[in-house]
N, C-alpha and C positions, 0 to 999 in steps of 0.2 A: 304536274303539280296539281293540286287539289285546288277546287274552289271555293271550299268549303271545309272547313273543320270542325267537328264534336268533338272536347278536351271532356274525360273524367275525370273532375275535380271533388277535392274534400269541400263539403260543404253542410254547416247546424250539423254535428254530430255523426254524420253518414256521407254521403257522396251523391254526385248530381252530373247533369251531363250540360254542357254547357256552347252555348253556339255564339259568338258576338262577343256581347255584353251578357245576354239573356243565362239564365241558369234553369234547368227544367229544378219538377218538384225533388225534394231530401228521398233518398232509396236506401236502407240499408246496411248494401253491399258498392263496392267499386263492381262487380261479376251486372248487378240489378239494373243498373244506372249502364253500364254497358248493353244489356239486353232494349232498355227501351231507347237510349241514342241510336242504335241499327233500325228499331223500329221505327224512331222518328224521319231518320236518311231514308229509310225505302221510300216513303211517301213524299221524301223532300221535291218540290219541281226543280231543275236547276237548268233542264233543257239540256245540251251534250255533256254538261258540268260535270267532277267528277267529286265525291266526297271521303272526307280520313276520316278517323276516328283515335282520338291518341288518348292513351288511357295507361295511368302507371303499371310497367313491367317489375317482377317480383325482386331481381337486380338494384331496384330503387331509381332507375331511369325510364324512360318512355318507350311506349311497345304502339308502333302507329297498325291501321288496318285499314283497305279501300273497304269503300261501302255504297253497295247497291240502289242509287237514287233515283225516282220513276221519271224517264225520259220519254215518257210519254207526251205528246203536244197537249193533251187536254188540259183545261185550265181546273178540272174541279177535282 
């Protein structure tokens, strides 16, 4: 199971990626807003954590994706 989730949600007009609470900036595409939450997960720290990405499938249901988060020890 994942430690982390980025949901692609609708959000002002376009779509956003979204971690928490938090929502990143309006993109838009739901495809946009998927490109920069893989962005954000590579650099995420989470140490051995592992992260999803659920982002709506064309079906009209959820299509999830592991995602690549820097396990790296460094803190910067």
């Amino acid at each position: 199971m994942a430690d982390i989730t980025y949901q692609v949600v609708p959000h002002d007009n376009g779509w956003a990626y979204k971690l928490g609470d938090t929502l990143s900036e309006t993109y838009a595409t739901a495809e946009e807003a998927i490109v920069h939450a893989k962005d954000a997960a590579s650099r995420q720290k989470i140490g051995d954590g592992d992260a999803l990405l659920a982002y709506p499938a064309p079906d009209g249901g959820w299509a999830f994706q592991e995602l690549e988060t820097d396990k790296s020890s460094s803190r910067l």
